[in-house]
MARTIBA-178588 format. One line per field, with one value per residue (C-alpha): x, y, z; residue in one letter. Coordinates in pm, whole numbers, plus 50000, padded with zeros to 5 digits. Layout:
% residues N
xx <- c(X;...) $
yy <- c(Y;...) $
zz <- c(Z;...) $
balo <- c(a;...) $
END
This chain:
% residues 321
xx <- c(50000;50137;50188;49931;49689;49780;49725;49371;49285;49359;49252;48893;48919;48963;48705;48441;48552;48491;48131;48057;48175;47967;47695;47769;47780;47414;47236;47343;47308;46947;46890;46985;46665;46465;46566;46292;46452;46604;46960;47023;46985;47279;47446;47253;47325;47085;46744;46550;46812;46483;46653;46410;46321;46545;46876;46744;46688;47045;47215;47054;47145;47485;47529;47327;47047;46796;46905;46728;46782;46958;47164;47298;47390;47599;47758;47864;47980;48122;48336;48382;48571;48797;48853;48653;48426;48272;48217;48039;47715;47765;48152;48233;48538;48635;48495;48824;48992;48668;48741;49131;49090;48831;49042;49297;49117;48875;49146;49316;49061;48969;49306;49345;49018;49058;49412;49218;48942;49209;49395;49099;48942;49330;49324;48962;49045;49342;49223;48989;49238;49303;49161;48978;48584;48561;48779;48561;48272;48417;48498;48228;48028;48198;48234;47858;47821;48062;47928;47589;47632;47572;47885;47646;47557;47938;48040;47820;47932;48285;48205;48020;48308;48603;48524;48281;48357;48693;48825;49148;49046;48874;48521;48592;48859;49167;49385;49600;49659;49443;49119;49162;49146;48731;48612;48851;48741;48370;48421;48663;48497;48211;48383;48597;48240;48241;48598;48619;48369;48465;48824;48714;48508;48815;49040;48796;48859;49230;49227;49129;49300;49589;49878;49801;49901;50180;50348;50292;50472;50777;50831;50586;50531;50151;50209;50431;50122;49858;50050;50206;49927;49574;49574;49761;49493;49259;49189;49185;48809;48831;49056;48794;48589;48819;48672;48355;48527;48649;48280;48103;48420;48413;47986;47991;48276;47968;47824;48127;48193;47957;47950;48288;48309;48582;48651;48620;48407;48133;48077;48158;47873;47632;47648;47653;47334;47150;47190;47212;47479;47513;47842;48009;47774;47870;48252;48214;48018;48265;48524;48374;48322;48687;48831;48661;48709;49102;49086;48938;49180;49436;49296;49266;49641;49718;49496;49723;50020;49878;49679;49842;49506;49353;49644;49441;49129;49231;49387;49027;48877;49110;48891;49073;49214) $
yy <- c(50000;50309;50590;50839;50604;50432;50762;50851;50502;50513;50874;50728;50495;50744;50931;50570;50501;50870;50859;50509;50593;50935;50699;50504;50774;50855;50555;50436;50793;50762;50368;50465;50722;50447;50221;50259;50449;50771;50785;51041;50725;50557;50853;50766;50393;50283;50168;50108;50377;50528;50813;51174;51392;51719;51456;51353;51693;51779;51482;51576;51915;51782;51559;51791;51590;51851;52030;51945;51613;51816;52007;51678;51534;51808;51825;51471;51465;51775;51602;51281;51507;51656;51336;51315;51078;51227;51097;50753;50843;50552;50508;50922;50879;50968;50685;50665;50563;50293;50173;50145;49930;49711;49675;49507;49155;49175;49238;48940;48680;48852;48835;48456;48375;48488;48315;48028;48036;48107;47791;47600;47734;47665;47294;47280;47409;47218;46919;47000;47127;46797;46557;46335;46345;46215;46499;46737;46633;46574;46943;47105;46927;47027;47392;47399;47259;47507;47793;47653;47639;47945;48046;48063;47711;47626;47766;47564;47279;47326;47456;47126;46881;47032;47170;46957;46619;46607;46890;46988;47350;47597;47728;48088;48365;48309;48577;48239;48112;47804;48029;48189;47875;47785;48108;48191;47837;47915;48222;48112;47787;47941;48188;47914;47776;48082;48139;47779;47798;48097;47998;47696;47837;48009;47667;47527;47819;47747;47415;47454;47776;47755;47846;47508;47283;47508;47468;47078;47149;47293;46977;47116;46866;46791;46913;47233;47320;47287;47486;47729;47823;47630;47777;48118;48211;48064;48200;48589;48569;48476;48751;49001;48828;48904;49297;49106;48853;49067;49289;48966;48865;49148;49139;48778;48856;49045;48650;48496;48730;48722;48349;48276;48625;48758;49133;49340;49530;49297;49288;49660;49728;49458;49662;50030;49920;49744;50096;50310;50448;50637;50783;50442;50228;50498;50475;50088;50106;50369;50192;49834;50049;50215;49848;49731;50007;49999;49656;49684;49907;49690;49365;49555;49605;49293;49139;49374;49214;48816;48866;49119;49073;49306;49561;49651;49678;49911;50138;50173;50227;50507;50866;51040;51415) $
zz <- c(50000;49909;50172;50112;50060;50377;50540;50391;50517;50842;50863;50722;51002;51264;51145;51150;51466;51631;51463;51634;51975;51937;51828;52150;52350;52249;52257;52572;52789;52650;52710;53047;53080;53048;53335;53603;53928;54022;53955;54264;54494;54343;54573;54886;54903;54635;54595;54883;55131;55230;55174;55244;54942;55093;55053;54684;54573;54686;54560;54219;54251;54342;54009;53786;53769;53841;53495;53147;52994;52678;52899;53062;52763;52608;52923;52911;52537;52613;52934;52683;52414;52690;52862;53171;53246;53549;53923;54032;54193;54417;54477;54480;54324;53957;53696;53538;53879;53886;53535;53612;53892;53669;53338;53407;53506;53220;52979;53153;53087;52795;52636;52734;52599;52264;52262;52340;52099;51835;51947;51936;51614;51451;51575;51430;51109;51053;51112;50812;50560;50502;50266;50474;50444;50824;50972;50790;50939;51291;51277;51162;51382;51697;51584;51520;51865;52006;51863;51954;52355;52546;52761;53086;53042;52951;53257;53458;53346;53341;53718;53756;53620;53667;54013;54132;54053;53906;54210;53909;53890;54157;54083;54189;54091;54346;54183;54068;53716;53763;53844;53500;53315;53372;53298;52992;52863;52874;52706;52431;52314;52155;52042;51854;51743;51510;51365;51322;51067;50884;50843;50712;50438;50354;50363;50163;49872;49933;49901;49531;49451;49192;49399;49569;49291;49197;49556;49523;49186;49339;49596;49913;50156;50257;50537;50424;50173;50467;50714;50489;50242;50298;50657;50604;50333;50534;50857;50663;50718;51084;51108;51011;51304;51563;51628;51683;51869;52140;52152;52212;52482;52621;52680;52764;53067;53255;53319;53336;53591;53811;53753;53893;54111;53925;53939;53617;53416;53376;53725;53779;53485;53665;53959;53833;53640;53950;54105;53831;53867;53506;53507;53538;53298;53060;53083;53095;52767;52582;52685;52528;52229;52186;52231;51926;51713;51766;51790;51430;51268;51431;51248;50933;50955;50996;50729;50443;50594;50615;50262;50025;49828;50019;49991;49661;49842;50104;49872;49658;50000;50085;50053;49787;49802) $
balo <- c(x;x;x;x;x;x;x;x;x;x;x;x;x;x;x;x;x;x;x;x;x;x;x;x;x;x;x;x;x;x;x;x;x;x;x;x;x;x;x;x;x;x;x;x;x;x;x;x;x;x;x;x;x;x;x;x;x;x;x;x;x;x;x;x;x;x;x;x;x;x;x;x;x;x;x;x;x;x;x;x;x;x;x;x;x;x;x;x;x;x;x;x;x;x;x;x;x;x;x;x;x;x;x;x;x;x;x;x;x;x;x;x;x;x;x;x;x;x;x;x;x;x;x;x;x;x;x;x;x;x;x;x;x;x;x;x;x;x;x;x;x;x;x;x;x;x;x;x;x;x;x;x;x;x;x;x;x;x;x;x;x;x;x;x;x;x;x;x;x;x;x;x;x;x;x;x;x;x;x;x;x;x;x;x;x;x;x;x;x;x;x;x;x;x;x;x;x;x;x;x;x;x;x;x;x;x;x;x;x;x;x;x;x;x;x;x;x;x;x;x;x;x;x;x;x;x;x;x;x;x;x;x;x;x;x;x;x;x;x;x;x;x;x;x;x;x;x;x;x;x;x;x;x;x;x;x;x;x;x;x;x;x;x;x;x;x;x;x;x;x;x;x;x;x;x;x;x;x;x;x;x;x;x;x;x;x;x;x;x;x;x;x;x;x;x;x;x;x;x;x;x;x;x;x;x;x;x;x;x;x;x;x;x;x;x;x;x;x;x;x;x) $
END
């Protein structure tokens, strides 16, 4: 790709991704109008604090709350664009200091799980490169299953075999590396489910593409031409999954969780919701939203570098002068 049209790509992308967190931004300060409850009580210890109208009005006073629902919402774009995502009704402390102290495990178990559903969805897809009708079937039946299960169920089982009867892996988070392993694993394997079967629509293009005979031509082992070309070509369309990949990790970790009482975001949003607390459900959703966008441009990148059929692609895409 040449360099200005690199640039006028990226710069497109920039611009996409501004426009979708704006769009973000939007839709979920106004979802949140519509959850039953007054958001001044998140200040007061929540729903049910009994708290007396006199320490309502002032907590809405306090928060702005009191102000028109326009007026709110230009003053929180107007604190997005500089960078501030306000105060947590409930915690009174900054929602940037809440998110900090949340990222880290999501991103933990979200990082490992994607590994893992890329390991998984690799195995799957090799073992159908191949020529044998059997293996086909084998894995497109278990990535149909995979994809199939819902990670809330998975988890319970995994809880239920691993914990419970086999005793190999603890059922709860104990800040070790073993109680990452159930909770990344219900997360990842449906997530597998998915890429598995994209990337293998791909191999199956590959498999009969040109460049294929011409590498057996040259002296390519079986294995060389499998490893080297059906799967490098191959997984390209799982690639373009993995933005959605990490939005649907990312929303699935608010189960998982709570499910194995793991600290994060998901739990931090389960929470801030339960007591609407609207300063941190927004900063929890923009930051979901960022993540996939730059996770996005990042797979884009890497797809021109893996495929250089798409260099072409990217360059007509490009806005032009």
């Amino acid at each position: 790709m040449r360099t200005h049209g690199t640039a006028r790509w990226i710069l497109s992308r920039i611009l996409g991704a501004v426009t979708v967190l704006l769009a973000v931004a939007t839709l979920a300060f106004l979802a949140l109008q519509l959850i039953p409850g007054d958001p001044a009580e998140a200040a007061l210890g929540g729903p049910g604090s009994q708290a007396s109208a006199e320490a309502l009005e002032a907590a809405r006073a306090q928060f702005g709350l009191d102000r028109p629902l326009l007026v709110q919402y230009l003053d929180f774009l107007g604190r997005v664009f500089r960078g501030e995502l306000g105060v947590s009704y409930a915690q009174r402390i900054p929602v940037a200091e809440v998110l900090a102290n949340a990222i880290g495990p999501t991103l933990t178990l979200a990082a490992a799980a994607l590994a893992l559903a890329w390991i998984l969805a690799l195995g799957s897809v090799l073992l159908a490169s191949g020529h044998s009708r059997a293996a086909r079937g084998t894995a497109a039946a278990l990535d149909l299953v995979a994809a199939a299960v819902p990670n809330f169920w998975l988890a319970s089982l995994l809880v239920l075999l691993f914990s419970s009867l086999l005793g190999w892996l603890p059922a709860v988070s104990t800040g070790r590396l073993d109680g990452i392993v159930l909770p990344a694993l219900a997360l990842a394997m449906p997530t597998a489910g998915f890429i598995a079967q994209v990337c293998r629509a791909g191999v199956d293009e590959a498999r009969h593409a040109p460049f294929i005979e011409s590498a057996r031509a040259r002296g390519e082992t079986e294995l060389g031409v499998r490893l080297r070309h059906v799967l490098r070509h191959g997984i390209v369309p799982g690639l373009n999954l993995t933005a959605w990949a990490l939005g649907s990790l990312l929303g699935g970790a608010a189960v998982i969780e709570v499910i194995f009482a793991r600290p994060g975001l998901g739990r931090t949003l389960v929470n801030a919701v339960l007591v609407r607390d609207i300063p941190v459900v927004l900063g929890v959703v923009l930051f979901a939203a960022l993540a996939y966008v730059v996770v996005a441009l990042a797979t884009d990148l890497v797809i021109a570098r893996v495929d250089p059929r798409t260099e072409a692609r990217l360059e007509r895409e490009a806005p032009r002068a």
